[in-house]
PDB file as gemmi writes it, atoms N, CA and C in Angstrom:
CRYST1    1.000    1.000    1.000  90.00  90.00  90.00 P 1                      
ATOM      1  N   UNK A   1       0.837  -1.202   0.000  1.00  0.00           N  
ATOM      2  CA  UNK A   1       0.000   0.000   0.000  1.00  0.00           C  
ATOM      3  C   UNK A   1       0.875   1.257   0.000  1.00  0.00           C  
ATOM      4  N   UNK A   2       1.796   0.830   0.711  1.00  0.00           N  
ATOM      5  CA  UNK A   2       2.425   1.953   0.747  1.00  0.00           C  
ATOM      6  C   UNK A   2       3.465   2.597  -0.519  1.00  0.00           C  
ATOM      7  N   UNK A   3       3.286   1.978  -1.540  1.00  0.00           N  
ATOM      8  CA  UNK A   3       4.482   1.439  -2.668  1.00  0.00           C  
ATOM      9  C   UNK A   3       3.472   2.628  -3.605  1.00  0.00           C  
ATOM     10  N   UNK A   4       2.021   1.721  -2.893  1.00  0.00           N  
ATOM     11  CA  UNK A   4       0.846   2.518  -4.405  1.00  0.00           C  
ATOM     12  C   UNK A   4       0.741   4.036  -3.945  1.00  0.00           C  
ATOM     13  N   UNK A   5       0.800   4.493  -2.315  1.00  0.00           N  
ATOM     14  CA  UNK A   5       0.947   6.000  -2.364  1.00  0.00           C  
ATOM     15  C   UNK A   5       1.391   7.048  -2.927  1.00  0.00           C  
ATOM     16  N   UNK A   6       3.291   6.098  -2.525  1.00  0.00           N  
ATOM     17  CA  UNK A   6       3.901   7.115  -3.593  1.00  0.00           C  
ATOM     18  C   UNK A   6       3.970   6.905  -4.852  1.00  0.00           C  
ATOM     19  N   UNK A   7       3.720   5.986  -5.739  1.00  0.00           N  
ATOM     20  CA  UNK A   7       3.313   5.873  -7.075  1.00  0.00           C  
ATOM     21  C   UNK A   7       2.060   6.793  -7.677  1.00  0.00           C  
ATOM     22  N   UNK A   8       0.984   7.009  -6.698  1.00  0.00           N  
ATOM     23  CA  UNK A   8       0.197   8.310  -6.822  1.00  0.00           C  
ATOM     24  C   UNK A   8       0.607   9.526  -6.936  1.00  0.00           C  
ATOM     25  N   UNK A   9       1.598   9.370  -6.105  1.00  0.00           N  
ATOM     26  CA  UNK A   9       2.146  11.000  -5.471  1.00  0.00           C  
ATOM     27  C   UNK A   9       3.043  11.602  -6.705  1.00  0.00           C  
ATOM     28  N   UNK A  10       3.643  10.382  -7.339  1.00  0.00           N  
ATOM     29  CA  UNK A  10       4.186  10.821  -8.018  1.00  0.00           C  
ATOM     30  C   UNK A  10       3.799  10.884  -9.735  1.00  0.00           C  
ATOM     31  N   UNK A  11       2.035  10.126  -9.701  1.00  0.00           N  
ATOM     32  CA  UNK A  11       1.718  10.352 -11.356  1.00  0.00           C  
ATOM     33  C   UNK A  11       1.331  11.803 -11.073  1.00  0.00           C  
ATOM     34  N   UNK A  12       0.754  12.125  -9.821  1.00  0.00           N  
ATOM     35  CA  UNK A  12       0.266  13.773  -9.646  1.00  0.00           C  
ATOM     36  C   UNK A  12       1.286  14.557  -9.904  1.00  0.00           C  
ATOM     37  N   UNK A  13       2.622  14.413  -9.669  1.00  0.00           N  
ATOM     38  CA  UNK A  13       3.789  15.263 -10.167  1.00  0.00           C  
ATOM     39  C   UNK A  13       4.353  15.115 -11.435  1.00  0.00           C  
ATOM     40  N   UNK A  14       3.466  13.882 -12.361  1.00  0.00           N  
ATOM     41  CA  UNK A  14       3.995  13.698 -14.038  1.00  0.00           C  
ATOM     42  C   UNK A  14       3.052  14.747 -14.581  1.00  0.00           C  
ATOM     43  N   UNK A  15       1.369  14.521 -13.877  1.00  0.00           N  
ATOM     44  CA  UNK A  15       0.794  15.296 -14.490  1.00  0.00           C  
ATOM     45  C   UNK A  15       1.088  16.816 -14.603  1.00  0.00           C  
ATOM     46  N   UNK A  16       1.530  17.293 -13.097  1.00  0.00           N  
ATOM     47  CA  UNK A  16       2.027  18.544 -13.060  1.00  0.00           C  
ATOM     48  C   UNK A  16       2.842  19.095 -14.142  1.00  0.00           C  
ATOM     49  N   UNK A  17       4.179  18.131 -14.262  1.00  0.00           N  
ATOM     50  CA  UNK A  17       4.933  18.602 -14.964  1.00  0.00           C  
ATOM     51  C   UNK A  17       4.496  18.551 -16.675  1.00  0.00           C  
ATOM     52  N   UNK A  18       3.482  17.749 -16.807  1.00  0.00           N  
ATOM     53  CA  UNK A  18       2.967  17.544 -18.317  1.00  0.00           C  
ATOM     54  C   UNK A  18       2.774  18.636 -18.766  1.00  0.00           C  
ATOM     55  N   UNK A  19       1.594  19.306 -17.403  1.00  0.00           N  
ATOM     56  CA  UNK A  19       0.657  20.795 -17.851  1.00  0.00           C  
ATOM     57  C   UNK A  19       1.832  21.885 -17.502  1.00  0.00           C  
ATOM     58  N   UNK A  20       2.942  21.973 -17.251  1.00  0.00           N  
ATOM     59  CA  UNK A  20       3.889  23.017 -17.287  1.00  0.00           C  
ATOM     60  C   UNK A  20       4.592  22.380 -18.066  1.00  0.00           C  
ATOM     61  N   UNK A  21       5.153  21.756 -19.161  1.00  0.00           N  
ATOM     62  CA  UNK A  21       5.494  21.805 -20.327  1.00  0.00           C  
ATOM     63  C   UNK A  21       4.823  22.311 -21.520  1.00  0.00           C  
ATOM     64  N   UNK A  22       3.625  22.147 -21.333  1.00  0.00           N  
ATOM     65  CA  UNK A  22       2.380  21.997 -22.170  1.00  0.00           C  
ATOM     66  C   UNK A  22       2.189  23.576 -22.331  1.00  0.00           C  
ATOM     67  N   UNK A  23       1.867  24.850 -20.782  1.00  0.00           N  
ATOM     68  CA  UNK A  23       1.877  25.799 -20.556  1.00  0.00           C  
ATOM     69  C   UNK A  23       3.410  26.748 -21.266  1.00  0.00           C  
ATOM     70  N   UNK A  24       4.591  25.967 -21.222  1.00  0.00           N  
ATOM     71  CA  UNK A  24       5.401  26.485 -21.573  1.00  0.00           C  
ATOM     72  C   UNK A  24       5.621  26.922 -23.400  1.00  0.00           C  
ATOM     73  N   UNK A  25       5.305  25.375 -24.066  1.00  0.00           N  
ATOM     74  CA  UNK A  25       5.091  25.760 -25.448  1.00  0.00           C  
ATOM     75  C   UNK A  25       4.356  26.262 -25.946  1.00  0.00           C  
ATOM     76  N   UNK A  26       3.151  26.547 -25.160  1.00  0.00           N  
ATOM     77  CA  UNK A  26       2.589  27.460 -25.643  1.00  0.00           C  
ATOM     78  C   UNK A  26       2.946  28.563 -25.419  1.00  0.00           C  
ATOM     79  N   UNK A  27       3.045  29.383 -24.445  1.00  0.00           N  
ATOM     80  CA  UNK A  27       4.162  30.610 -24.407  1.00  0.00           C  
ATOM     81  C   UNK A  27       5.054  30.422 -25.595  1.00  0.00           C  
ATOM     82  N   UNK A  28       5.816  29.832 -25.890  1.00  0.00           N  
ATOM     83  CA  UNK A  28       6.788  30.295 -27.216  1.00  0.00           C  
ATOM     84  C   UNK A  28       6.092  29.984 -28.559  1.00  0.00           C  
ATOM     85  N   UNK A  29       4.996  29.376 -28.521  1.00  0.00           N  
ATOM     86  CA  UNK A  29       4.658  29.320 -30.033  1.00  0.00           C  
ATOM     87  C   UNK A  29       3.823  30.853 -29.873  1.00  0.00           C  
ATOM     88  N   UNK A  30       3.387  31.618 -28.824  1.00  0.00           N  
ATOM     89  CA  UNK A  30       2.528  33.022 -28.614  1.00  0.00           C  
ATOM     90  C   UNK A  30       3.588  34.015 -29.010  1.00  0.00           C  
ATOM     91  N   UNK A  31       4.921  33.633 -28.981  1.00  0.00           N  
ATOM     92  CA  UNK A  31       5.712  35.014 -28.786  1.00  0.00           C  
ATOM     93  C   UNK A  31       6.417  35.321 -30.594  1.00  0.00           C  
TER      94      UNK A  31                                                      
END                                                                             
């Protein structure tokens, strides 16, 4: 159980980083 926590913890920080990549190219395809 405890294996699957941080395996959560950490798709929540893939997703994070997905939508701030995602946020970022768009900024340079705007500029």
């Amino acid at each position: 159980k405890g294996f699957r926590r941080i395996f959560s913890r950490f798709e929540k920080l893939d997703v994070m980083f997905i939508a701030f990549i995602n946020f970022a190219l768009i900024v340079e395809g705007l500029r």
